[in-house]
C-alpha positions in Angstrom: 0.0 0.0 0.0 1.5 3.1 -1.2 2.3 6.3 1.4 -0.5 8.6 -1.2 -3.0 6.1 -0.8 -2.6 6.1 3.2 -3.4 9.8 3.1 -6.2 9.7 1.0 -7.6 6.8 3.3 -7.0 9.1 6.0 -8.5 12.4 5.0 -11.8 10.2 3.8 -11.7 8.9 7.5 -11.2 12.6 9.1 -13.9 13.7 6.8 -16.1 11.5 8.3 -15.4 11.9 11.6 -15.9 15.5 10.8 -19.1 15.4 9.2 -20.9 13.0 12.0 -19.6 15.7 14.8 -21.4 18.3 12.9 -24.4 16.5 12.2 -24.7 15.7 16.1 -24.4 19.1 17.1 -27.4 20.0 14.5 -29.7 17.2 15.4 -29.4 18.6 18.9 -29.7 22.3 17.8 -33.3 20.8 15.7 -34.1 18.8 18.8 -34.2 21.4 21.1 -35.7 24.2 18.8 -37.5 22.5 15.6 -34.8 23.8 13.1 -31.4 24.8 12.5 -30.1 21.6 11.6 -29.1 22.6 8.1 -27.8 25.9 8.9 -25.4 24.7 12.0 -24.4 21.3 10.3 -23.8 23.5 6.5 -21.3 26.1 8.6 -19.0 23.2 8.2 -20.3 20.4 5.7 -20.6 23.8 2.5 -16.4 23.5 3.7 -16.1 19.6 3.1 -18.2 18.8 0.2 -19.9 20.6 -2.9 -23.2 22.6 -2.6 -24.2 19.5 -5.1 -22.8 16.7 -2.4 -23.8 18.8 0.9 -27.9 19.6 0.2 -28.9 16.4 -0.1 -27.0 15.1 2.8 -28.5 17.9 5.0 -31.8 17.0 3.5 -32.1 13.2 4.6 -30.5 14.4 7.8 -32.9 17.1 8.3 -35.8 14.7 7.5 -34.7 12.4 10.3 -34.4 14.6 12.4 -38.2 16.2 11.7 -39.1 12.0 12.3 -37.8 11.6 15.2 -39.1 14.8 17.0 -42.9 14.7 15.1 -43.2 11.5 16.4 -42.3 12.6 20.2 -44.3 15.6 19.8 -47.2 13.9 17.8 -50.3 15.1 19.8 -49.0 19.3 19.6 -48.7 18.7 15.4 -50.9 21.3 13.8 -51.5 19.7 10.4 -54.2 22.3 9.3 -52.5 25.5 10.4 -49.5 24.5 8.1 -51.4 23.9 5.1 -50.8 27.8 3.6 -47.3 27.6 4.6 -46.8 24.3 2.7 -49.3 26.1 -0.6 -46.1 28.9 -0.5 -43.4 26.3 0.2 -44.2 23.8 -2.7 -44.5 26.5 -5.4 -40.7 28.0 -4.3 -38.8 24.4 -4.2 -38.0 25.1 -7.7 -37.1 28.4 -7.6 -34.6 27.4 -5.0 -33.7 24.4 -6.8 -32.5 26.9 -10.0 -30.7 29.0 -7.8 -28.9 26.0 -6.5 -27.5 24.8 -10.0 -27.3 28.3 -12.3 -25.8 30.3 -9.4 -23.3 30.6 -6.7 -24.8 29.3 -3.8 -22.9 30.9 -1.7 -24.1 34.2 -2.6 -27.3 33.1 -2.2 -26.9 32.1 1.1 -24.7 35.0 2.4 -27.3 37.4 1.6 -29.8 35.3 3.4 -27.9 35.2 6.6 -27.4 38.6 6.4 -30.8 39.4 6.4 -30.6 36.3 9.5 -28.2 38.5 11.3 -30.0 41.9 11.3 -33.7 39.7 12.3 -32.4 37.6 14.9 -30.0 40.9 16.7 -33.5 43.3 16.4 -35.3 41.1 18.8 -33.0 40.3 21.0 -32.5 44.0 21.8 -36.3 44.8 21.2 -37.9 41.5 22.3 -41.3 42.3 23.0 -42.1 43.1 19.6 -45.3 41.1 18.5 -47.5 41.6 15.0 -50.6 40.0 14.7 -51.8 40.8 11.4 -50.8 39.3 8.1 -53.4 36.6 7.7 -53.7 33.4 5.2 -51.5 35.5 2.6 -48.6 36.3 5.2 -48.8 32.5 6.0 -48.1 31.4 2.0 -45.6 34.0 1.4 -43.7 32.8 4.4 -43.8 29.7 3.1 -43.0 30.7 0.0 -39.7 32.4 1.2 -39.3 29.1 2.9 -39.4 27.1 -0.2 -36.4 28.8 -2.1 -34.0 29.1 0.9 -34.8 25.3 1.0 -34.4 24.6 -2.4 -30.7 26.5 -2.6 -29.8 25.3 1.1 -31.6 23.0 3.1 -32.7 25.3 5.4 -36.8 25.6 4.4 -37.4 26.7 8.1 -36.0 29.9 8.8 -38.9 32.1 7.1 -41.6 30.3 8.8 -40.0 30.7 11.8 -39.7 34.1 12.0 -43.0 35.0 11.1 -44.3 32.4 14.1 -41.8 34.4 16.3 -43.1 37.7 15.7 -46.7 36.1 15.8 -45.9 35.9 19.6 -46.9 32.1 19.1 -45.8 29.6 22.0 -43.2 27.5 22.1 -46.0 24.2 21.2 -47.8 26.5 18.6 -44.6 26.7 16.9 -43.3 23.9 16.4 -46.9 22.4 15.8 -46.2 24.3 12.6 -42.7 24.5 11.9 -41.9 21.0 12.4 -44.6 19.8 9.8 -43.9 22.6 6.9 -40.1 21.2 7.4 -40.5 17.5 7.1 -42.8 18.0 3.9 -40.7 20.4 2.6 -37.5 18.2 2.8 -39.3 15.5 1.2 -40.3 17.4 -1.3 -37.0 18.9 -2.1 -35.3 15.6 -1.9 -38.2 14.2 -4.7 -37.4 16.9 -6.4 -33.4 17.2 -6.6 -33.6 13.3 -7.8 -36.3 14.0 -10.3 -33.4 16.8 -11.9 -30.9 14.0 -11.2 -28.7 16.3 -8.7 -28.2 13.8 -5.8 -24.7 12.7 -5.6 -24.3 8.9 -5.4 -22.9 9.0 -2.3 -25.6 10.4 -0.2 -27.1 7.2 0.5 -23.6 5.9 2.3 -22.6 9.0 4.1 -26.4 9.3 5.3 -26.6 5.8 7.2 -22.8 6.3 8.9 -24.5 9.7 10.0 -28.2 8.3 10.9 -26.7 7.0 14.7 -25.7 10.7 15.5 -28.4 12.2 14.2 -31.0 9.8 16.7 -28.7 10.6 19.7 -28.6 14.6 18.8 -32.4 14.8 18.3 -32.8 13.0 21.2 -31.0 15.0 23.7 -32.3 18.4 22.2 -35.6 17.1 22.7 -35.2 16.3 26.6 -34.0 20.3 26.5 -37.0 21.2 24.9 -39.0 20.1 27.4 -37.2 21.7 30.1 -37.7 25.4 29.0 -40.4 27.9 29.2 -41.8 30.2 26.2 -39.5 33.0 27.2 -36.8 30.9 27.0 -37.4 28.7 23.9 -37.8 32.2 22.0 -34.2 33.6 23.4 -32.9 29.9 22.3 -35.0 30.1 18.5 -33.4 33.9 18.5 -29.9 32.4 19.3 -30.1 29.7 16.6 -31.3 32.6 14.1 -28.2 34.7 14.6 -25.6 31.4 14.4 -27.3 30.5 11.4 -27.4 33.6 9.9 -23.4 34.1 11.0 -22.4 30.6 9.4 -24.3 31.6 6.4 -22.0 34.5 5.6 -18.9 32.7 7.1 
């Protein structure tokens, strides 16, 4: 066995290593809050693989992760409520998908986390900021919004979020909705991205050496969940905002 071949064995090991580290640390982040996963894991997986290799992986990830938690949190799902976020979210999967092969994706996403940043560091320094207008049209535009970002990154949650932040929803309420409209979205990206024929062949692989991290992460973040009031789940859902928005631009 040659010295060159050593190394190359080496950094494919590291890589991995790498890459299941990350994805713990974003199945907690998704356990605890209901999203994030894409945008903490991506900080380090868009610096490993492709954009081409990464979405997908972050995808099948993501969707595990939205599994396991819907299925602890079954009887606070709000299936109804997220039908006009998922009317908006289905109609911008391709916009984000176009984005994701015809431009820089990195641009893309840098000017989203920008927009992340400036969100997430307004209500933390003006945090009792609530809207309750917008209605059914606010709800699918949202969703909309969601679609594209989760198209060109993985990251379909972040709009929706928001908008059920500044809603002054609870931390249940929330998630009822979020956690939905991101399972359903992922899916449907995934359907989608292997319908174009832009899954890398070795998604499949990579995803089951991940799946054990990604049950343990989702896990623990869950048992936090449960251990923090409104107040604190939105300081926490604020928190994730900004690091996501920060990893974004990194």
């Amino acid at each position: 066995m040659s010295t060159p071949y050593i190394a190359s064995l080496s950094a494919e090991h590291l890589t991995l290593i790498v890459t299941q580290i990350t994805v713990f640390a974003g199945a907690l982040a998704a356990g605890l809050a209901g999203f994030a996963f894409s945008a903490i894991t991506g900080a380090v997986l868009f610096h490993l693989l492709s954009p081409i290799e990464a979405v997908p992986l972050l995808l099948a990830c993501s969707i595990t992760t939205q599994v396991f938690s819907i299925s602890k949190l079954w009887h606070t799902m709000q299936w109804r409520q997220c039908l006009p976020y998922l009317l908006g979210g289905l109609a911008g999967i391709p916009i984000g998908a176009a984005l994701l092969k015809a431009f820089n994706p990195h641009v893309f996403a840098a000017g989203f986390g920008v927009f992340m940043i400036c969100y997430s560091l307004y209500m933390l320094l003006r945090p009792h900021v609530v809207f309750r207008g917008g209605g059914r049209l606010a709800e699918i535009a949202a969703g909309f919004a969601g679609g594209i970002t989760g198209g060109a990154t993985a990251f379909p949650g972040a709009i929706p979020t928001i908008w059920c932040s500044v809603k002054g929803l609870s931390k249940l309420e929330q998630r009822g909705i979020v956690q939905p409209f991101i399972l359903l979205m992922q899916i449907a990206t995934l359907v989608y991205f292997s319908k174009l024929g832009i899954l890398a062949s070795g998604t499949l692989t990579t995803f089951l050496w991940c799946a054990p991290a990604v049950a343990i992460g989702t896990w623990l973040g869950l048992q936090l969940f449960h251990r923090i009031d409104d107040k604190r789940f939105r300081q926490v859902v604020l928190v994730f905002l900004l690091f996501s928005g920060v990893s974004l631009v990194a």
